[in-house]
N, CA, C and O of each residue as an XYZ file, in Angstrom:
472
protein
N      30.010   -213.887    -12.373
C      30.914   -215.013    -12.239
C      32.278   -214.490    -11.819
O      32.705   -213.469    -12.357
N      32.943   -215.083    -10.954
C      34.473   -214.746    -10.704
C      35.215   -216.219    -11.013
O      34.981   -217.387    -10.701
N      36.054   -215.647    -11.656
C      37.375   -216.582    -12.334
C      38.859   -216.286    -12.211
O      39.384   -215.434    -12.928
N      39.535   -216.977    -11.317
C      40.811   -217.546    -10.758
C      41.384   -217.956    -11.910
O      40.774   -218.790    -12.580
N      42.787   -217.406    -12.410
C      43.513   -218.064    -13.618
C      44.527   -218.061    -12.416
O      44.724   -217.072    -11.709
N      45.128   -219.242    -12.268
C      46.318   -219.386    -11.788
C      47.265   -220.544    -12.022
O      46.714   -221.612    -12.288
N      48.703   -220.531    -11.967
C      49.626   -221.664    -11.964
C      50.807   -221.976    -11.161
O      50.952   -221.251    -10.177
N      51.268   -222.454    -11.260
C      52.092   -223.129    -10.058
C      53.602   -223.000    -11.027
O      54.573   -223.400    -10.384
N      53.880   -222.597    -12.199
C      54.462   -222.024    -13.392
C      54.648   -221.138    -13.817
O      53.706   -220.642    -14.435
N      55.880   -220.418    -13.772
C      55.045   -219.331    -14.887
C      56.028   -219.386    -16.476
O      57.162   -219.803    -16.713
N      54.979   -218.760    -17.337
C      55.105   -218.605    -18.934
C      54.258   -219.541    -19.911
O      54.283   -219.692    -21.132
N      53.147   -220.372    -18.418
C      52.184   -221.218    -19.418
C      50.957   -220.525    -19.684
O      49.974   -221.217    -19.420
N      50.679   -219.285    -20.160
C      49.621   -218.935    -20.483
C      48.916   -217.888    -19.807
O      48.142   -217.153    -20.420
N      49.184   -217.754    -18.324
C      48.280   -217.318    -17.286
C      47.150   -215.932    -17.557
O      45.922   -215.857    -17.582
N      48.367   -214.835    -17.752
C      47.896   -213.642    -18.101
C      46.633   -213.243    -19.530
O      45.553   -212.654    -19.518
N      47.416   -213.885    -20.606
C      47.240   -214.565    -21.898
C      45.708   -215.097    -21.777
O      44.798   -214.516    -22.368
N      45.466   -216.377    -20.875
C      44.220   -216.491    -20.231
C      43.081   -216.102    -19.957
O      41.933   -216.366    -20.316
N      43.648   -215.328    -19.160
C      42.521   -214.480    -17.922
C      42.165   -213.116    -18.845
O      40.993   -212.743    -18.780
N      43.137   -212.295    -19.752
C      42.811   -211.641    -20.822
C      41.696   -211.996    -21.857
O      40.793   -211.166    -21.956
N      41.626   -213.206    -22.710
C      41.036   -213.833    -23.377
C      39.555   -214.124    -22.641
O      38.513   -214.012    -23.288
N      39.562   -214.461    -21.404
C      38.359   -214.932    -20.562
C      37.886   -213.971    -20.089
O      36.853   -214.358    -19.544
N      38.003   -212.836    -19.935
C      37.882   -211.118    -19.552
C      36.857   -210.747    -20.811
O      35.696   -210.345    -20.745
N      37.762   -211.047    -22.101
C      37.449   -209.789    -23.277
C      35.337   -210.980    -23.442
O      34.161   -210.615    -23.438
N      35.993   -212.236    -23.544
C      34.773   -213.058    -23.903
C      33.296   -212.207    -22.972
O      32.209   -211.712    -23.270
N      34.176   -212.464    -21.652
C      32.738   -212.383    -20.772
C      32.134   -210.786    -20.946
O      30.987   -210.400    -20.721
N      33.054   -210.171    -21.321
C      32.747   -208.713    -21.499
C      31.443   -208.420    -22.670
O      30.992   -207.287    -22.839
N      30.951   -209.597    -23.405
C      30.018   -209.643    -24.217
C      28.777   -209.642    -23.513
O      27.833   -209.033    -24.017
N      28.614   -210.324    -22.254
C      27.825   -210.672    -20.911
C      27.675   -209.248    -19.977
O      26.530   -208.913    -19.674
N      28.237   -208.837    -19.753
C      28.290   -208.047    -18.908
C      29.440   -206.946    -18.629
O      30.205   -206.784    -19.580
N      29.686   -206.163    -17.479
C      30.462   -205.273    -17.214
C      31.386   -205.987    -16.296
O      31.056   -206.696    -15.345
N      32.843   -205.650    -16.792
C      34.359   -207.382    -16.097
C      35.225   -206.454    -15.532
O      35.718   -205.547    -16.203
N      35.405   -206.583    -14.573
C      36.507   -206.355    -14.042
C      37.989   -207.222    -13.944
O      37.879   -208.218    -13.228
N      39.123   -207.056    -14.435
C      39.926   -208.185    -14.890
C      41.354   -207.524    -13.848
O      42.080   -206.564    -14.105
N      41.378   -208.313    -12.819
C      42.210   -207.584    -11.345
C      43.514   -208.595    -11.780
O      43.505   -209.809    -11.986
N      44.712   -207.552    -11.843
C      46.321   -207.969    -12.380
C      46.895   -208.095    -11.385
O      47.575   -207.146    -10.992
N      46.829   -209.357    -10.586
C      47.700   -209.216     -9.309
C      49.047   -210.222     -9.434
O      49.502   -210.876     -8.495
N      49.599   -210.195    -10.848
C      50.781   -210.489    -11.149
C      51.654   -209.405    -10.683
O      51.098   -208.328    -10.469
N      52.897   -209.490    -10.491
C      53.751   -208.794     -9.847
C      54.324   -208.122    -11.432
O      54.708   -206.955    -11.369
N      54.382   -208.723    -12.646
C      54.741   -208.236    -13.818
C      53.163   -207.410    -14.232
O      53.391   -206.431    -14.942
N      52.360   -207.514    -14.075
C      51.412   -206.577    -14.397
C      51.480   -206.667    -16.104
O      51.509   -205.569    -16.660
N      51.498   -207.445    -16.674
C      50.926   -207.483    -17.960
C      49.532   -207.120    -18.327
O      49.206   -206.398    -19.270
N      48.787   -207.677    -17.513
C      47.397   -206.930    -18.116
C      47.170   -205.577    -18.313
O      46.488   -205.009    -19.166
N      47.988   -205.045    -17.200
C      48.135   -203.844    -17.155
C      48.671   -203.063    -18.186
O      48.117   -201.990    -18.422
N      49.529   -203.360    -18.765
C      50.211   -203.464    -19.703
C      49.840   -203.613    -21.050
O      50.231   -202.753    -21.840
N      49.222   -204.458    -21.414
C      48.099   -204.755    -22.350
C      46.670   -203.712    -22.561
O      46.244   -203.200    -23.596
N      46.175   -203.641    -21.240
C      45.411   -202.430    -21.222
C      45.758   -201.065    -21.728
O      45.037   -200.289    -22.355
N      47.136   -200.901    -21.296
C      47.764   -199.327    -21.922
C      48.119   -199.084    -23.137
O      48.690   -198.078    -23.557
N      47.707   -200.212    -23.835
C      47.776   -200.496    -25.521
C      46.817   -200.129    -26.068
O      46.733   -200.272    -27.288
N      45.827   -199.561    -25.358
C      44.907   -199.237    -26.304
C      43.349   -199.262    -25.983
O      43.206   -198.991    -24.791
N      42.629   -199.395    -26.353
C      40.991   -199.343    -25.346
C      39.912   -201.064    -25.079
O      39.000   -201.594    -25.714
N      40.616   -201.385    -23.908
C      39.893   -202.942    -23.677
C      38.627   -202.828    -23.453
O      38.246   -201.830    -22.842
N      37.791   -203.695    -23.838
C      36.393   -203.828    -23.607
C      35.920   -204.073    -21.961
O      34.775   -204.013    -21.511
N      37.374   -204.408    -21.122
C      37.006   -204.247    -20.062
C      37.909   -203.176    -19.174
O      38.695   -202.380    -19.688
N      37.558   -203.344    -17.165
C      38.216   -202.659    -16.958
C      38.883   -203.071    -15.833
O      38.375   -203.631    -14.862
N      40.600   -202.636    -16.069
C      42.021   -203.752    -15.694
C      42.412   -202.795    -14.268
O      42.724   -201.606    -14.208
N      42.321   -203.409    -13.607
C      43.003   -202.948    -12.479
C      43.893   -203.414    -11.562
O      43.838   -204.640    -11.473
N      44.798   -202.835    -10.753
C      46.252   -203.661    -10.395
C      45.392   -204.430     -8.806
O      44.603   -203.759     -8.141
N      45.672   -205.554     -8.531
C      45.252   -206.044     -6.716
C      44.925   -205.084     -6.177
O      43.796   -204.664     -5.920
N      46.361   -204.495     -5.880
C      46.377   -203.378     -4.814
C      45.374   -202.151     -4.655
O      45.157   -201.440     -3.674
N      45.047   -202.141     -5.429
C      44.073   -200.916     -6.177
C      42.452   -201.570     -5.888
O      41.606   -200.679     -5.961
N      42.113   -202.387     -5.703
C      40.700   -203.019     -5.596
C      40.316   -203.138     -4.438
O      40.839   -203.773     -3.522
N      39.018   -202.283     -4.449
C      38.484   -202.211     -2.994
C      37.411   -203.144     -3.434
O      36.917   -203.330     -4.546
N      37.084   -203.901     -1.794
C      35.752   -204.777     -1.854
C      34.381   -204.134     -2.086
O      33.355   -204.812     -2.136
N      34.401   -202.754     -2.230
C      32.883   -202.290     -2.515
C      32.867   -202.127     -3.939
O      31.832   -202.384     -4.554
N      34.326   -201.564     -4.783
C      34.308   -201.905     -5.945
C      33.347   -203.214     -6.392
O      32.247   -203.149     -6.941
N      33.911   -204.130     -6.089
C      33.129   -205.480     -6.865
C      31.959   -205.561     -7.105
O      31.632   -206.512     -7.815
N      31.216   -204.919     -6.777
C      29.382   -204.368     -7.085
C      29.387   -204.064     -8.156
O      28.343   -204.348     -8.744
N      30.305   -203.469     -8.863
C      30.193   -202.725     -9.596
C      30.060   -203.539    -10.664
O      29.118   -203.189    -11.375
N      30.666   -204.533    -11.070
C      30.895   -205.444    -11.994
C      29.944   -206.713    -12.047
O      29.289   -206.882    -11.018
N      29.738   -207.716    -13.156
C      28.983   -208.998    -13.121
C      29.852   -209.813    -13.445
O      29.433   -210.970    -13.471
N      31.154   -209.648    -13.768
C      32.257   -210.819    -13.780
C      33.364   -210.260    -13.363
O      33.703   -209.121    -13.682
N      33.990   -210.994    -12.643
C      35.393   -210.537    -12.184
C      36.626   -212.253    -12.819
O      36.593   -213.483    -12.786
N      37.553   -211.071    -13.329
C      38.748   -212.387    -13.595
C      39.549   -211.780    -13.120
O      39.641   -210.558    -13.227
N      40.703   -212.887    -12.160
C      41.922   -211.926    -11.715
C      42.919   -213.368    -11.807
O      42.769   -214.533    -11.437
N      44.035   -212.580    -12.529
C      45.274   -212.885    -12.699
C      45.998   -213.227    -11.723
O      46.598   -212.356    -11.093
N      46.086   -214.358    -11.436
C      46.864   -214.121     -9.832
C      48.479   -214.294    -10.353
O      48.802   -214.481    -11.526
N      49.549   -214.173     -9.034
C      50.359   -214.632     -9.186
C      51.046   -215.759     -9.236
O      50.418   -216.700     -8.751
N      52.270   -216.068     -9.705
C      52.606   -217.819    -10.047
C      52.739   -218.032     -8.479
O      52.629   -217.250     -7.534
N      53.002   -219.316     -8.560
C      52.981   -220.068     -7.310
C      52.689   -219.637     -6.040
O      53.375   -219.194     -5.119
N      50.766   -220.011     -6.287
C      50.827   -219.221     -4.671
C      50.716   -220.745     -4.370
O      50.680   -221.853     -4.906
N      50.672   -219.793     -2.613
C      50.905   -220.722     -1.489
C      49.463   -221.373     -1.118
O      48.440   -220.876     -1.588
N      49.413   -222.639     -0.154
C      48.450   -223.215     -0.176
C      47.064   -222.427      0.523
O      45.875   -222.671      0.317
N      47.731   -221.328      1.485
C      46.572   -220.543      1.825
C      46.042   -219.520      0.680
O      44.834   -219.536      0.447
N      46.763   -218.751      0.050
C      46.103   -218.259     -1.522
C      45.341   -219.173     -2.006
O      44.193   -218.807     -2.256
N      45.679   -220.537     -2.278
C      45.071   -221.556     -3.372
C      43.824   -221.899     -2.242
O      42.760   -222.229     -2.767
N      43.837   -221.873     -1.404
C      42.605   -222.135     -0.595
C      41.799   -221.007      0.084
O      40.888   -221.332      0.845
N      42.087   -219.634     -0.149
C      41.431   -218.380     -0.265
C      40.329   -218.287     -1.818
O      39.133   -218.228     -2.107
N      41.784   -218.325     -2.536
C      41.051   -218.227     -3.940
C      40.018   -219.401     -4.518
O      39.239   -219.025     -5.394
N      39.949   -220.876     -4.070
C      39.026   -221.838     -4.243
C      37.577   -221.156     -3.457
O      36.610   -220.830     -4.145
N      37.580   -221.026     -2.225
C      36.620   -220.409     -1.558
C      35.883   -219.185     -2.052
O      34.687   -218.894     -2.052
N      37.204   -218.424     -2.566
C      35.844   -216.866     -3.427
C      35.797   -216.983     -4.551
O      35.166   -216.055     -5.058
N      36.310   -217.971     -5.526
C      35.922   -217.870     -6.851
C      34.976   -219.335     -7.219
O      35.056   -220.460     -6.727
N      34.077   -218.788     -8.284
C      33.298   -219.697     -9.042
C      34.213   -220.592     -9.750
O      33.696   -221.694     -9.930
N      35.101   -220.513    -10.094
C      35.842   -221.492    -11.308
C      37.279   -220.994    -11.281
O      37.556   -219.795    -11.242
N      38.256   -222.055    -11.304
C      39.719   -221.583    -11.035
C      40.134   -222.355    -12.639
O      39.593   -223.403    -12.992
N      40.789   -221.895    -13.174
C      41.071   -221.774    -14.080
C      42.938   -222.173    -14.354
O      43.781   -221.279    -14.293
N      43.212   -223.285    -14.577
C      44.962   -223.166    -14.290
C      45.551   -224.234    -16.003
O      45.493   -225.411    -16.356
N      46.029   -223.033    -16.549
C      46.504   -222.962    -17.757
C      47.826   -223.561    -17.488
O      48.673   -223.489    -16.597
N      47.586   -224.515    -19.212
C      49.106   -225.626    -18.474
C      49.342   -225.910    -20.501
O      48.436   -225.783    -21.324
N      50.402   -226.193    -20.726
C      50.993   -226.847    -21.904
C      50.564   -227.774    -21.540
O      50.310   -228.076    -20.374
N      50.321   -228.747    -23.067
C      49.442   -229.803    -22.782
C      50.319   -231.247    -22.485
O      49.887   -232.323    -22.898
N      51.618   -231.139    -21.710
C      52.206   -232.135    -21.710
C      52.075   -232.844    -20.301
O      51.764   -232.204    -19.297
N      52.376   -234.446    -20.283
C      52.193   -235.228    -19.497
C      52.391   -234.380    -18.195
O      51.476   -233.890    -17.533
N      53.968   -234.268    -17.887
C      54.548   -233.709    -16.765
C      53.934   -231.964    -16.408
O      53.734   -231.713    -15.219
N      53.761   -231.242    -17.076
C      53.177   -229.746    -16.800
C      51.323   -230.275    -16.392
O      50.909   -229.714    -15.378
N      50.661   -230.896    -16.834
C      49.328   -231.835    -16.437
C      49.647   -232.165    -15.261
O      49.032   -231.357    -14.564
N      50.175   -232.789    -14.642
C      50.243   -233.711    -13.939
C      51.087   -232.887    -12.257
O      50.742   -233.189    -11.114
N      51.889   -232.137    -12.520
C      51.784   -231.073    -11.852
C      50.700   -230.257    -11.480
O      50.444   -230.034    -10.296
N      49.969   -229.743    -12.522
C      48.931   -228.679    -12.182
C      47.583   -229.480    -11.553
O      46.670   -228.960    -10.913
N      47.730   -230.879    -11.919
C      46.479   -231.316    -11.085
C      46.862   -232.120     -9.738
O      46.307   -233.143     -9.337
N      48.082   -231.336     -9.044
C      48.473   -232.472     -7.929
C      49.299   -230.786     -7.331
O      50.522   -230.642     -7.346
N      48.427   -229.802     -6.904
C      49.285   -229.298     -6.256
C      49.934   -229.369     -4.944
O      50.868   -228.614     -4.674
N      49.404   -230.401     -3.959
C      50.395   -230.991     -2.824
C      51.777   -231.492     -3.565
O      52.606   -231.901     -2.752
N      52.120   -231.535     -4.687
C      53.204   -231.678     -4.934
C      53.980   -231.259     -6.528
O      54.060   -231.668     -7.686
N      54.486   -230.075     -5.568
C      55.238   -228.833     -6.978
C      56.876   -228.857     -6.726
O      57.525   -228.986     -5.689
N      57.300   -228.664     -8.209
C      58.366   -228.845     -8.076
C      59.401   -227.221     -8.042
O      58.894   -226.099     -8.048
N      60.734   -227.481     -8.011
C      61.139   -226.557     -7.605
C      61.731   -225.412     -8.389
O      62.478   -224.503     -8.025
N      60.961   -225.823    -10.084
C      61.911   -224.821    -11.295
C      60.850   -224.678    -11.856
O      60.783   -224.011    -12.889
């Protein structure tokens, strides 16, 4: 399975996320969990100590890598653009976009033709 955590926000969860949805699937199989946040927290998180999976930065991931693995989660960065959001719909099984559960942060994340500017 590959899983897209992404938001149009950032500090609602994202990394936090895709961590949590990493360690789960890691019960399933062998995960690759790709940090292509520009803050690299997973990364970060990983150097804490020994994750059940294994964290690697974007830049660093080759496409023959991905064989290697039976789940991939990758962290993307906040607000991508509509060609990212329509790259990443196309190669992932399930996009994943972590939101506080309020009217206005909802209602944003399910209308991304229209994001605001803070």
């Amino acid at each position: 399975m590959r899983l897209c955590v992404f938001a149009f926000k950032g500090g609602v969860g994202k990394t936090t996320s895709a961590i949590h949805l990493a360690t789960f699937l890691s019960a399933r199989g062998r995960v690759l969990l790709i940090d292509g946040d520009p803050n690299h927290s997973a990364l970060s998180w990983a150097a804490e100590g020994t994750p059940p999976v294994t964290v690697e930065a974007l830049e660093r991931v080759s496409a023959g890598q991905l064989s290697n693995f039976d789940h991939i989660v990758i962290d993307t960065p906040a607000r991508p653009s509509e060609q990212e959001l329509s790259d990443l719909s196309r190669g992932c099984d399930l996009l994943v976009v972590p939101c506080p559960p309020t009217p206005s942060h909802c209602e944003r994340s399910s209308s991304p033709g229209r994001r605001s500017s803070g």
